[in-house]
C-alpha positions as CSV (number, residue, x, y, z in Angstrom):
1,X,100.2,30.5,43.6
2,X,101.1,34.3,42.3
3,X,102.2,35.1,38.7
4,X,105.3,35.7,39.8
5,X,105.7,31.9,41.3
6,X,104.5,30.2,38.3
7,X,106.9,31.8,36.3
8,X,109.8,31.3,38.7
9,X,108.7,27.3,38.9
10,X,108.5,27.6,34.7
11,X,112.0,29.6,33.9
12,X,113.6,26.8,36.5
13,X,112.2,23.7,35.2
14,X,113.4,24.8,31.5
15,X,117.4,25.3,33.0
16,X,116.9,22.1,34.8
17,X,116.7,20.2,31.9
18,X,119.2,22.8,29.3
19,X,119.8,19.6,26.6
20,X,116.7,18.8,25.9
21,X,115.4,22.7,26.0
22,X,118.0,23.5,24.0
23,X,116.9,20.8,21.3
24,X,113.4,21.6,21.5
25,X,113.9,25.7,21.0
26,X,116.5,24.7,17.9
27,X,113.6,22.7,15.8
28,X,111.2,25.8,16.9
29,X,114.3,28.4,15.8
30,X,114.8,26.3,12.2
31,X,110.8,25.9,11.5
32,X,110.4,29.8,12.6
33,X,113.1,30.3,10.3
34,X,112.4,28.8,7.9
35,X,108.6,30.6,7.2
36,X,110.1,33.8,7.5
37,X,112.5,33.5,4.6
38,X,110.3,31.7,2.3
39,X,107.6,34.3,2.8
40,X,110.2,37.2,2.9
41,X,111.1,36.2,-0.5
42,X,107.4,35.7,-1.8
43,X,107.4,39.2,-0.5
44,X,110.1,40.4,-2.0
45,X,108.9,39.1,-5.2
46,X,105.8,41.3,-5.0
47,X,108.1,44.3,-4.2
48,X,110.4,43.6,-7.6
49,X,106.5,43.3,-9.5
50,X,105.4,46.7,-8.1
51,X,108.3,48.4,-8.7
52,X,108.5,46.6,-12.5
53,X,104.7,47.9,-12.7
54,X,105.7,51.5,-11.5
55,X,108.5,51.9,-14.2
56,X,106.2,50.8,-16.8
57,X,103.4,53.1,-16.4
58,X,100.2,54.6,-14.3
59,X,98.2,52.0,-13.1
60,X,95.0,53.9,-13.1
61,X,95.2,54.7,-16.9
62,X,93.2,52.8,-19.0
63,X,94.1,52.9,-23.2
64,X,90.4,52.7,-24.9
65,X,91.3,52.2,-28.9
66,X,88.5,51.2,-31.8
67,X,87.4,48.1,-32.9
68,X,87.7,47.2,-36.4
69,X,86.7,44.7,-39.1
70,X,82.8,46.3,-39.0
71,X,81.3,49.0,-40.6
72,X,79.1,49.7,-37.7
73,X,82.1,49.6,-35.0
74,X,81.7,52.7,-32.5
75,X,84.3,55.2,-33.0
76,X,86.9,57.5,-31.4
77,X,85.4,60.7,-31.7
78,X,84.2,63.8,-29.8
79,X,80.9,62.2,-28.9
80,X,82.6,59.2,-27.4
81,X,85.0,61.5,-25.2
82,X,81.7,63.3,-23.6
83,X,80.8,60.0,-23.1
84,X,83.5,58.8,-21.7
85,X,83.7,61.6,-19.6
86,X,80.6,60.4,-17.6
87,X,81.3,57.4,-16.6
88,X,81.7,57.2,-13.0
89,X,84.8,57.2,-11.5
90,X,86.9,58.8,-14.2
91,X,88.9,61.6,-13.2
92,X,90.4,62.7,-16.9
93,X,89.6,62.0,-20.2
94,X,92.4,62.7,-23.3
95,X,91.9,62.0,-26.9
96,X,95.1,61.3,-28.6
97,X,95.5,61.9,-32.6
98,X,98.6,61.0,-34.8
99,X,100.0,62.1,-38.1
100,X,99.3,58.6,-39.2
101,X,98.8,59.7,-43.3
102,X,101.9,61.8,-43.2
103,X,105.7,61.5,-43.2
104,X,107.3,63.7,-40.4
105,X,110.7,64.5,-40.2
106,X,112.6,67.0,-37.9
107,X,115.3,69.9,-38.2
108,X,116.5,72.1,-35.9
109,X,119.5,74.5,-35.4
110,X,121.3,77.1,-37.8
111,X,120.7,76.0,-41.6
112,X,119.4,73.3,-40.1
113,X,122.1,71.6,-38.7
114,X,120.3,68.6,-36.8
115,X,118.1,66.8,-38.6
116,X,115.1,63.7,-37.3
117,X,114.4,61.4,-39.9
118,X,111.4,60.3,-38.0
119,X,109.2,61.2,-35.4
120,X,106.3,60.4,-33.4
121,X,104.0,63.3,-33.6
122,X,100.4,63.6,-31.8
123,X,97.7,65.7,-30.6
124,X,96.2,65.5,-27.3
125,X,94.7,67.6,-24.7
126,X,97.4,69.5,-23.4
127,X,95.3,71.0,-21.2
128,X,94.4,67.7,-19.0
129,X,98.2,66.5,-19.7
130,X,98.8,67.6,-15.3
131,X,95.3,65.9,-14.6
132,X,96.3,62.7,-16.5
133,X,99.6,62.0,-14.4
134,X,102.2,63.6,-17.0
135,X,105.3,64.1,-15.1
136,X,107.2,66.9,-16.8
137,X,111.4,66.8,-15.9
138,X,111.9,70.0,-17.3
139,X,110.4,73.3,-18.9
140,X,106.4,74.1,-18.9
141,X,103.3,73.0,-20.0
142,X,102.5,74.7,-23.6
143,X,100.1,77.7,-23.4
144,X,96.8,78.1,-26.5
145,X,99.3,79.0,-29.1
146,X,99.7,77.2,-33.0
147,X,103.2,77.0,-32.3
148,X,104.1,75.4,-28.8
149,X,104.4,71.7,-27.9
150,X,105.9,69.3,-25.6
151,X,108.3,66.9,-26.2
152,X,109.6,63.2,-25.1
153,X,112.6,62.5,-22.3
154,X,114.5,61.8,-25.0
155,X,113.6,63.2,-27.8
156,X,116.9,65.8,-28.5
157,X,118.9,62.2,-28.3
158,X,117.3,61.6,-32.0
159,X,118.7,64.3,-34.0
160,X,121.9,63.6,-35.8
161,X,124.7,66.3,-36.6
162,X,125.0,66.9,-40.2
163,X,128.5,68.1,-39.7
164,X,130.1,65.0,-38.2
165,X,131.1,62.1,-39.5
166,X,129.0,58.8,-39.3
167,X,129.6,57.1,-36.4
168,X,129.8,60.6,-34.3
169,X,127.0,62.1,-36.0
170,X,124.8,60.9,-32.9
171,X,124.6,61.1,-29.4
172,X,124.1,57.4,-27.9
173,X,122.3,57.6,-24.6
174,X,122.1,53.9,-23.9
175,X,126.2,53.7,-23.7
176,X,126.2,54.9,-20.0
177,X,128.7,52.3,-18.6
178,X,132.0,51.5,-18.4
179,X,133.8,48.6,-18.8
180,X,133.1,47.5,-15.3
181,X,129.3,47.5,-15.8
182,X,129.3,50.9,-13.4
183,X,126.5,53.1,-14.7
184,X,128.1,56.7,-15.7
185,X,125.8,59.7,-16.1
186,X,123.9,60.1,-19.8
187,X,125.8,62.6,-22.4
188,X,124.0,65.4,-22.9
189,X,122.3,65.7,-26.4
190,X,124.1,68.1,-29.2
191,X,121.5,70.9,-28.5
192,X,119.1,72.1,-25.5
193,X,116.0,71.3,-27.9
194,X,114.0,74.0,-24.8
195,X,116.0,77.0,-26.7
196,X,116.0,75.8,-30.0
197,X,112.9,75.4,-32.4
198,X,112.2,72.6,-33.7
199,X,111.0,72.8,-37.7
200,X,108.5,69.5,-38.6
201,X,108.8,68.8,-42.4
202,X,105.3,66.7,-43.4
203,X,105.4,65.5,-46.5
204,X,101.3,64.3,-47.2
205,X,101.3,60.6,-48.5
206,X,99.0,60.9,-51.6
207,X,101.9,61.2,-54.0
208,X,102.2,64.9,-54.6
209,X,105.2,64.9,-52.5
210,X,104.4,68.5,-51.3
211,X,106.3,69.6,-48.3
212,X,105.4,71.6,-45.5
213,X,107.4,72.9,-42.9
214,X,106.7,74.4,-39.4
215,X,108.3,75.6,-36.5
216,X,107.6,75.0,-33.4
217,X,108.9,75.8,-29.8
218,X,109.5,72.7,-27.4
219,X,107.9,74.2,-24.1
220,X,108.8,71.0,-21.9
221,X,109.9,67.4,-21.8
222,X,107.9,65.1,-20.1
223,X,109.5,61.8,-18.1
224,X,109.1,58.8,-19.9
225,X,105.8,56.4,-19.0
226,X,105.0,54.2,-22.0
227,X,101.5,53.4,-19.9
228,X,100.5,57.0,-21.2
229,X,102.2,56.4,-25.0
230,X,105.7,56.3,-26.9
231,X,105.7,59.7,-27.6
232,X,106.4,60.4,-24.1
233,X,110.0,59.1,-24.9
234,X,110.9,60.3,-28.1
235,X,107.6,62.1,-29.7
236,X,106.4,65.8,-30.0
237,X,102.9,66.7,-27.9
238,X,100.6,69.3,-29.7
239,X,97.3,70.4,-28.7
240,X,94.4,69.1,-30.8
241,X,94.0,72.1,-32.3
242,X,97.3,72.4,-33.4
243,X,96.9,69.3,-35.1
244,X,93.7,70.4,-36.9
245,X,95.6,73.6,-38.2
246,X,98.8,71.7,-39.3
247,X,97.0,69.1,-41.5
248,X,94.4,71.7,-42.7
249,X,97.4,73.9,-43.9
250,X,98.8,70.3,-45.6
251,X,95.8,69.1,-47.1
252,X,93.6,72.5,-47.5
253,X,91.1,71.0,-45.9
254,X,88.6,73.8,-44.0
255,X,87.5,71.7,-41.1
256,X,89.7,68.7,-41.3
257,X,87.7,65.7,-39.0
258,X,89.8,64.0,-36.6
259,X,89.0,60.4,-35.3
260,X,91.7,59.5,-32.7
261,X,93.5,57.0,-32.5
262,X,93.2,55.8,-28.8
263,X,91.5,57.5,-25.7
264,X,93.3,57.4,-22.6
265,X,91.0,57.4,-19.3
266,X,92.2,58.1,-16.4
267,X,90.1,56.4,-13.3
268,X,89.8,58.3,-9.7
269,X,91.5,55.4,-7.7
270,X,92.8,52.1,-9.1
271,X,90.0,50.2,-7.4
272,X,87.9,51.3,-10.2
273,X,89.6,50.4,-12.9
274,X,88.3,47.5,-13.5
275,X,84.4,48.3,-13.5
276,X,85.4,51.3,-15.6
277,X,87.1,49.0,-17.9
278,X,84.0,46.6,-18.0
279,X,81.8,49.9,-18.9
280,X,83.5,50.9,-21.8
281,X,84.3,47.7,-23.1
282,X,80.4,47.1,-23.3
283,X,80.2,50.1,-25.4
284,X,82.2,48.1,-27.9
285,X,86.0,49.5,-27.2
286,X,88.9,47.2,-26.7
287,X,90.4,48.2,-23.5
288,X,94.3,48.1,-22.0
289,X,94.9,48.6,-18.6
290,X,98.2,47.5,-16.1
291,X,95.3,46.7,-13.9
292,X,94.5,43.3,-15.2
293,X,98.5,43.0,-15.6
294,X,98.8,43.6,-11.7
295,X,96.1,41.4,-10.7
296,X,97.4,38.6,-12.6
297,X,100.8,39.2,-11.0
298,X,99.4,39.6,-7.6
299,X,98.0,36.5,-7.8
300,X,101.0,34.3,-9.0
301,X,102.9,36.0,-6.3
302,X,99.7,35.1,-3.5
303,X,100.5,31.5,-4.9
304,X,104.2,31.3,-4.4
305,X,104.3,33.1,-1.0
306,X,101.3,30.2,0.2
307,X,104.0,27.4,-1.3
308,X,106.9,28.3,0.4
309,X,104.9,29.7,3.7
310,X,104.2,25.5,3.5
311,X,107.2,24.6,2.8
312,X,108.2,26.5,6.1
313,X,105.3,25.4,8.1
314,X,106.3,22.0,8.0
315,X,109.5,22.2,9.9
316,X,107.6,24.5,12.7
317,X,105.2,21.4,12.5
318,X,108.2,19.1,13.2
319,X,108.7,21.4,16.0
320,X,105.5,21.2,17.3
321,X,105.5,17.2,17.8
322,X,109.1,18.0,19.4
323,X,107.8,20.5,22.0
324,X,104.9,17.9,22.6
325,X,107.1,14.9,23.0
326,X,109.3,17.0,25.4
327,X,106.1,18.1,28.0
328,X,105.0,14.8,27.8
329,X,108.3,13.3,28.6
330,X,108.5,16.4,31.2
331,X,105.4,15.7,32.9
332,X,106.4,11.6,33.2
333,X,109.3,12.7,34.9
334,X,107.7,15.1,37.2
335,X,104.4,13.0,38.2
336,X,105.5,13.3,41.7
337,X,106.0,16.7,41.9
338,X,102.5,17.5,40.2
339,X,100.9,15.3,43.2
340,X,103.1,17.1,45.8
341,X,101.4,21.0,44.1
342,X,97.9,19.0,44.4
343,X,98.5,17.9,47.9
344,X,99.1,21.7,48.9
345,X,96.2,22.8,47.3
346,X,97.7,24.3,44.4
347,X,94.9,25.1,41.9
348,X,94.4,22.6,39.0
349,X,94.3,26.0,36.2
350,X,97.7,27.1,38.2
351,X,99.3,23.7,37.0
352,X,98.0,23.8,33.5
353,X,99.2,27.2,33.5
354,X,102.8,26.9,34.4
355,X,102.9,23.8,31.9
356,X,101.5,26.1,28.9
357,X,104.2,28.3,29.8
358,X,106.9,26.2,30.0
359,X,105.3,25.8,26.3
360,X,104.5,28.5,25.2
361,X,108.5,30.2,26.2
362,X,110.7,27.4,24.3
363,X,108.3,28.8,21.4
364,X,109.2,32.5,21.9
365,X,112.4,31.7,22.2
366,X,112.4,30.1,19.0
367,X,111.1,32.4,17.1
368,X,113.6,35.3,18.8
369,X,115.9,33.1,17.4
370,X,114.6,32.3,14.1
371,X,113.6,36.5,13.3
372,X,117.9,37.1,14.4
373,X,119.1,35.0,12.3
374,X,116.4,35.4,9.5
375,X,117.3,39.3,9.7
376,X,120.7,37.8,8.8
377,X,120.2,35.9,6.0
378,X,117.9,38.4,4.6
379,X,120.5,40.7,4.6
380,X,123.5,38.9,2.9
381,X,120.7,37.5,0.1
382,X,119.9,41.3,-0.3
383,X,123.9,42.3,-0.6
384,X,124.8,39.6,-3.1
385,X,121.2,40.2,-5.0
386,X,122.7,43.9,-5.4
387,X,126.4,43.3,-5.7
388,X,127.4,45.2,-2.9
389,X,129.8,42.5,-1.7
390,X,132.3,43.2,-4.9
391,X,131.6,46.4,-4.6
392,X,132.8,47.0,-1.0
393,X,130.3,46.9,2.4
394,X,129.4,50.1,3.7
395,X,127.0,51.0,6.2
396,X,124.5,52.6,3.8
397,X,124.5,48.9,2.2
398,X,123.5,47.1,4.4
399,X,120.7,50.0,5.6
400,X,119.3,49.7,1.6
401,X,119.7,45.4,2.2
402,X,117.9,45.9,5.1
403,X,115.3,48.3,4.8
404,X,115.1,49.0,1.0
405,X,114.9,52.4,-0.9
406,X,114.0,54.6,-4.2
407,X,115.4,52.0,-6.9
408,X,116.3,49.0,-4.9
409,X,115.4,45.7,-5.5
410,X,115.4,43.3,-2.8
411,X,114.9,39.7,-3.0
412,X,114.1,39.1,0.4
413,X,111.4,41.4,2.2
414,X,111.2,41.3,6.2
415,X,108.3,43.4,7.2
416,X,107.6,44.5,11.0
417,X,103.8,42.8,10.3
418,X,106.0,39.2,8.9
419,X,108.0,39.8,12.4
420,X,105.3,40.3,14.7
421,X,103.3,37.5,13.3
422,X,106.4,35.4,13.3
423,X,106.1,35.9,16.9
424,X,102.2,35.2,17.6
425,X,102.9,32.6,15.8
426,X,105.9,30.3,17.6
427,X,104.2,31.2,20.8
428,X,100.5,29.9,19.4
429,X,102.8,27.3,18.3
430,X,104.3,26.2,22.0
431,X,100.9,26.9,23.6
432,X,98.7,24.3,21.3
433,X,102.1,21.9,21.2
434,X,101.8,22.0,25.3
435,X,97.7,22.0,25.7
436,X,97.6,18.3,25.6
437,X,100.8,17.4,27.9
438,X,99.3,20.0,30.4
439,X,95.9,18.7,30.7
440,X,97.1,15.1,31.0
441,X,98.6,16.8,33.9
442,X,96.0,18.3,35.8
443,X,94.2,14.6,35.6
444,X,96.7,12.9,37.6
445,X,95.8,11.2,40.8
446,X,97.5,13.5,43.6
447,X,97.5,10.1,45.8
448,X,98.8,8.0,43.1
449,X,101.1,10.5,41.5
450,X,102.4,11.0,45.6
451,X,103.3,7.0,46.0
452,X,105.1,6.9,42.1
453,X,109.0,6.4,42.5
């Protein structure tokens, strides 16, 4: 027998008998279905975590900071920055210094108009800022001069207005919606802090309440990642060495000693994190990381995609037994006709063949059926996840339900890998549902299957 017969005998044997195919490809269609929308949505569960993750900072940045409670603790200083720096795998290396002995406030405009009560200020390498993954949304890096830094996203929102009244003395950037819950676009701040200098006011905490004031020129603002530090939101950037002059001009100290306050390591690739990590913290460092945050999440998302890939199994398992029961109950009914193929010399792998297609097709049509009508319910879960039912269906909504985006969230997640494997799968499925019905096949008698009624 050709290809082409087998498949003609298979495709009419399944419309012979449309009731029971039918049944037997719906309990394939719901147990197909079902494992794609439980593991979609363990899927889409990982998507919401890396996107979470992505908002909240670089994952290949670790934050070294000192140990304390010992005399003999190792500490932040320029030694332990070379020696960071020579650790395998680390791409960048910046030491990060505050104004923690200091009160800092801020004033900027004519007669000083605007005015910071408080600020975070720092001192880093602003050379290696580009190297370290600082995204600037505006302006320039700040070039070797004593009176250039950077600031925060939102650090112009923090000034008040001297000349207005309290309760409008202050720009609020978090009231960006209406009373609909739309999102409207942020008010711009009461000055472009990139044209105006900024004057710091640092009064030295040791009770002589002597204040010092310089100015300095805002170059750029960088985008807010609290991975890399607060000030990044609302603080003011300064080289090192800008920080050395500033509290040497405070205090009169000739060579004022800086140990920092953190250390933030930047590894090559976030594979390496974690042995980087390990390698410091032997030095005697605590270390913070979204590494050990992401694997932790990975995991717990691995866990729940396994539970409700189960979960799903077991109705394609109920399946299973039904296309089982139904080439069994096939083959009982057509015991004559298997002797009749023998008795013409059809070949005994030709009858096991046609049998493990009959199989094998009530499972790909299944599991056709169960990725349609999975696509479906993927989509409306996606629409009414992100309110785009109230809101009005447009085509663009259902592309973003569908197939996702820059800052959408979906619940449920059908990858082209979950598809095809959805597919292998129902057909594996039919085949190893219909190996046993079609080798109790090929062992019937031809003579005795010829005399059965």
């Amino acid at each position: 027998m050709s290809f082409s017969d087998i498949l003609k005998m298979c495709t009419d044997n399944l419309k012979r008998r449309k009731g029971r195919t039918f049944l037997t490809v719906l309990g394939v269609f719901i147990g197909c279905t079902s494992i794609i929308v439980m593991v979609s949505i363990g899927v889409g569960m990982k998507e919401s975590q890396d996107q979470m993750l992505a908002e909240m900072g670089d994952l290949s940045v670790i934050e070294v900071s000192q140990q304390y409670g010992s005399d003999d603790a190792a500490k932040l200083d320029d030694v332990t920055v070379e020696t960071f720096r020579n650790i395998a795998g680390v791409a960048a290396v910046m030491p990060k210094a505050s104004l923690g002995d200091f009160s800092v406030s801020l004033k900027a405009g004519i007669n000083d108009r605007y005015y910071c009560d408080w600020s975070n200020i720092v001192g880093l390498d602003t050379d290696a800022m580009e190297a370290m993954g600082f995204e600037l949304i505006d302006g320039k890096y700040p070039a070797a001069r004593p009176d250039e830094a950077v600031g925060g996203q939102y650090l112009a929102y923090n000034f008040y207005d001297s000349l207005m009244p309290e309760g409008y003395n202050m720009v609020d950037r978090w009231d960006i919606y209406d009373e609909n819950g739309n999102e409207l676009e942020m008010p711009e701040p009461f000055f472009d802090i990139l044209k105006t200098p900024v004057t710091l006011e640092i009064t030295a905490n040791d009770g002589t309440e002597s204040v010092h004031r310089k100015t300095m020129k805002i170059t750029g603002l960088t985008k807010e990642d609290y991975g890399k530090g607060w000030e990044t939101s609302e603080g003011i950037m300064m080289s090192i060495d800008n920080m050395k002059a500033l509290i040497k001009d405070v205090k009169g100290e000739a060579d004022p000693k800086l140990t920092y306050s953190t250390i933030l390591v930047k590894a090559e690739d976030i594979s390496l994190v974690t042995a980087i990590e390990e390698e410091i913290s032997g030095l005697g460092f605590y270390t913070y990381s979204m590494e050990s945050m992401r694997e932790s999440m990975e995991k717990s998302a691995r866990q729940v995609q396994l539970m409700l890939g189960g979960l799903g199994a077991i109705s394609l398992f109920v399946a299973a037994i039904g296309i089982t029961n139904t080439m069994v109950m096939s083959i009982s009914e057509r015991t004559r006709e298997i002797g009749i193929m023998k008795a013409l010399g059809c070949y005994v792998k030709d009858i096991r063949l046609m049998f493990l297609m009959e199989a094998g097709s009530i499972g790909l049509i299944g599991g056709i059926m169960g990725i349609i009508f999975s696509l479906i319910i993927s989509v409306g879960i996606n629409l009414v996840a992100m309110g785009t039912l109230s809101a009005g269906l447009t085509g663009q909504a259902f592309v973003d339900a569908l197939l996702g985006g820059e800052g959408i969230t979906r619940i449920s997640v059908i990858s082209p890998g979950l598809i095809l494997f959805a597919i292998a799968f129902s057909i594996f499925v039919g085949v190893a549902s219909g190996y046993y019905p079609a080798n109790k096949a090929v062992k019937i008698s031809a003579l005795e299957a010829i005399k059965r009624e």
